[in-house]
VEXTI-461510 format. One record per residue (C-alpha): x, y, z. Coordinates in pm, whole numbers, plus 50000, padded with zeros to 5 digits. Layout:
BEGIN
XYZ
...
//
This chain:
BEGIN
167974383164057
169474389364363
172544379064234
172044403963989
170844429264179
174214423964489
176424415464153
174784453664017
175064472064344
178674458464377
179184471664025
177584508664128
180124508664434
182854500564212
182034528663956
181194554164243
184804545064399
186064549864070
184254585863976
185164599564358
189154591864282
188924610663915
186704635564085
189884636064378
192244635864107
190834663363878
190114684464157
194294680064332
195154686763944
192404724663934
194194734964273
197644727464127
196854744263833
195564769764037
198274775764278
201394769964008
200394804463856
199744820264196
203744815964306
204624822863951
202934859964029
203954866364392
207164853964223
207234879763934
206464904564191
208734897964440
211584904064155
210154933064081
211824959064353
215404942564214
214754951663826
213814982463974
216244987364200
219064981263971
217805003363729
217345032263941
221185032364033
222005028663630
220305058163556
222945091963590
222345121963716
222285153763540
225075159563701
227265126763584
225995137663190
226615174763246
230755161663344
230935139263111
230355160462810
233395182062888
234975168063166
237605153862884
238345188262779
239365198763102
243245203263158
245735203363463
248115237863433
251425228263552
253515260263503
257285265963622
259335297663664
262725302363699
263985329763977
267215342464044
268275351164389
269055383164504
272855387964637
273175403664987
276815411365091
278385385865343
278765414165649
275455424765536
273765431065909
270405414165823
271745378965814
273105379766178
269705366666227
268725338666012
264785339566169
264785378766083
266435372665753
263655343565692
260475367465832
261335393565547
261795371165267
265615377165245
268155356365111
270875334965303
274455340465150
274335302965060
271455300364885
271605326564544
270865296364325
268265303364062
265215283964174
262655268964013
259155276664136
256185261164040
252055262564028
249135244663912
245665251663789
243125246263551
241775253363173
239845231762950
239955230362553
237515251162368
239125251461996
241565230561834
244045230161977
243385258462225
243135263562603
241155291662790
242475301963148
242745322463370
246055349763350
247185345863718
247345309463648
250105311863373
251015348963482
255375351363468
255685312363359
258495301063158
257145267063079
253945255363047
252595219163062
249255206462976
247655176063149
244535157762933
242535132363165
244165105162918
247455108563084
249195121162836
250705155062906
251625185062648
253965212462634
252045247062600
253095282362482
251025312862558
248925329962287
248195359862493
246655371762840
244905398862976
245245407663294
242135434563356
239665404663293
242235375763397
242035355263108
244715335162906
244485314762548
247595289362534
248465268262204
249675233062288
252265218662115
251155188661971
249115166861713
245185161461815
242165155061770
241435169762128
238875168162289
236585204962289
234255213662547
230985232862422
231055266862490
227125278962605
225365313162643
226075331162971
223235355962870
220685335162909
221915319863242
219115330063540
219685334563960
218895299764095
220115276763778
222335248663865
225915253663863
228535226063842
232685237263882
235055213563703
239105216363782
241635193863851
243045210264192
246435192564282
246415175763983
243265154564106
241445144863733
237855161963713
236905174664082
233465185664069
231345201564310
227605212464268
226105248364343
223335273864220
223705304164050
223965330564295
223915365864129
224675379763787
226855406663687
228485411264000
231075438364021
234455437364131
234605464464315
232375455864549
234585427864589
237195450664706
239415445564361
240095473364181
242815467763919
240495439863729
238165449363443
234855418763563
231495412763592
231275381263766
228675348963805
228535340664152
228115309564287
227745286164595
229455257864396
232775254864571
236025261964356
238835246464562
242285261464526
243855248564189
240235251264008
241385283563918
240525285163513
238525251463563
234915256563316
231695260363515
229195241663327
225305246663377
222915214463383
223615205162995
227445202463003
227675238062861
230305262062957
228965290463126
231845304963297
235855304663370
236345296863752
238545324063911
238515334164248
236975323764542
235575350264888
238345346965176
237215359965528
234325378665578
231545359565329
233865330665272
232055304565060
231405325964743
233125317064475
233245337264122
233045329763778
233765349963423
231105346363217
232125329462928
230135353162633
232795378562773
235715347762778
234915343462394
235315378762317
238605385162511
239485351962332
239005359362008
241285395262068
243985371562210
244225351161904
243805379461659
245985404661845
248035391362132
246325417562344
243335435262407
241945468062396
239765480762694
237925519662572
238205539762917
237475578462992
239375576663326
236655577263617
235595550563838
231465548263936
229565546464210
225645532764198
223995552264488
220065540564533
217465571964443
214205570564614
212705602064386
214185583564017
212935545264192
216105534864043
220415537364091
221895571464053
225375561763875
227535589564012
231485593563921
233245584664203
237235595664101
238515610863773
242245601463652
244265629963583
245265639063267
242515615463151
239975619362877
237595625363132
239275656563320
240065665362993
236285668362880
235375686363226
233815652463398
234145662463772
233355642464113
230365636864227
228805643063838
225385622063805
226115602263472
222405602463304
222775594162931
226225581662755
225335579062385
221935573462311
221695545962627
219665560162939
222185549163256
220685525563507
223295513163622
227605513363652
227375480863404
225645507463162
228065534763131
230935502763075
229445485762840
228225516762608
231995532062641
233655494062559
231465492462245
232335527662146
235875519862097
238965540062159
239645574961962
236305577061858
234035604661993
230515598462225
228095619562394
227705617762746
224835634662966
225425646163305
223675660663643
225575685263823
223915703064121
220295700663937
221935713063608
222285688363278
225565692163080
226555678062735
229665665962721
232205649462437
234495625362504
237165603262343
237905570262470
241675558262494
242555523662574
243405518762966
247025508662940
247295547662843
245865559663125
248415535263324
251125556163132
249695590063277
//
């Protein structure tokens, strides 16, 4: 029995040995188990940031989309003209000095070879086919050649230009499919939208630079330029030199405007746009006509602010002689109140309601003179007649 009982208590100590290592065992394999999934987490999480990471720098801007809508539609301008030198006799006095000769833009008695002189901007394709630009770019060329992003470069000929709202349509001479850029809807454009200029200045494929929307409507007289028919889009978006007929697209890849000049000196760092509802119209009279027809009565306008109306007195500023406008009895300093049945507001008003008129046709227009209101009738005649005067 005590055999049995030392033979049973060995027994136990075996079987207790035996449970404590499965307990040991099951209990290494629970905190493996345990901690396997905990490094596959901190794991999973640590990799995290990197998925992330490389998907935020996948992801374009607006801005990258906007270019790459139209930026294929935008063209290099590579125009050349040929100039002949002017002849000055040999014992002409002015070429004693060669500096002098040099400071006035004179010619030396060795050099009366017809030169070749050449300039570059920027258009983009809006039809099949066809180009819109500015008319200073291609202004006096006698050879055009179009640059696509592809490479591949195009002779051009001119369709027509106009050069009171600086816009050209050229044709080029070759076999597409091209590439079109999608024209938007300047009218609904708004002060403080984005505003992204395209152009290929020095031949430099799709330069783009990033700006708001400024100001609407923005006259060019006040910018000092008086022999241009415009109402501009400003913006802060820079337009180098060279961008010069370049689109300016708003946050879709639309075109919202034709890039065309930029503020030297005094308020340097504006730049100027035409909007391109007024592009499509001059357009469409360039590929019709060759030309187009601008209605004018002969005065320019000055917007004077009026405490006593709370809005802009539009007041004529000079009258043309011989014009339709002298001819009707307009005078200076005449308020301009009502020109058909549109009440004036401002000098945009009295443009657009005698543009839509149309030449040779009759319209009333309501005027202030010295507290008195006078009816007057006048007949609109296009402006290169008033050039003729």
């Amino acid at each position: 029995m005590i055999w049995c009982n030392k033979s049973l208590g060995k027994h136990k100590k075996s079987k207790l040995k035996r449970d404590i290592q499965k307990l040991l065992l099951i209990t290494s394999l629970i905190t493996v188990g345990i901690r396997y999934p905990t490094k596959v987490v901190i794991s999973q999480t640590l990799s995290k940031p990197k998925i992330n990471e490389v998907n935020l720098y996948s992801n374009k801007s607006f801005i990258t989309k906007a270019v790459e809508r139209t930026g294929s539609a935008v063209v290099t301008i590579d125009t050349q003209r040929y100039v002949k030198k002017r002849q000055f006799p040999r014992n002409s006095q002015s070429l004693l000095d060669p500096y002098f000769e040099r400071f006035f833009g004179l010619d030396l008695p060795n050099d009366n070879r017809p030169k070749i002189e050449q300039s570059q901007g920027s258009g983009f394709i809006f039809a099949d086919g066809l180009i819109m630009t500015n008319a200073h770019v291609v202004n006096r060329s006698d050879k055009v050649i179009v640059g696509l992003t592809n490479g591949k470069k195009f002779e051009a000929k001119l369709i027509g230009q106009d050069f009171f709202t600086d816009l050209a349509v050229l044709k080029i001479e070759g076999k597409g499919p091209w590439p079109k850029a999608k024209l938007g809807n300047s009218a609904k454009i708004k002060v403080g939208d984005w505003a992204i200029a395209v152009g290929n200045p020095f031949g430099l494929e799709n330069t783009v630079t990033l700006g708001i929307i400024s100001n609407l409507n923005r006259n060019v007289n006040q910018l000092g330029i008086y022999d241009k028919k415009l109402e501009l889009i400003q913006t802060d978006a820079a337009i180098n030199p060279g961008n010069s007929g370049g689109p300016l697209l708003n946050s879709e890849g639309e075109v919202i405007g034709i890039n065309t000049l930029i503020r030297s000196g005094p308020g340097a760092g504006l730049s100027f746009a035409i909007p391109i509802n007024k592009a499509k119209e001059i357009a469409d009279q360039l590929i019709k006509n060759g030309k187009v027809i601008h209605p004018m009565i002969g005065i320019s306008l000055i917007e004077e602010s009026n405490s006593e109306r709370k809005n802009n007195a539009v007041k004529v500023g000079y009258v043309v002689p011989n014009s339709p406008a002298e001819k009707s009895g307009i005078m200076i300093e005449d308020i301009i109140i009502k020109v058909g049945n549109k009440d004036i507001e401002t000098a945009s008003d009295v443009i657009d309601q005698i543009s839509n008129n149309g030449i040779n046709k009759q319209i009333n227009i309501l005027l202030k003179r010295r507290n008195k209101f006078i009816q007057l009738k006048v007949i609109p005649t296009d402006i290169t007649n008033l050039e003729n005067n």
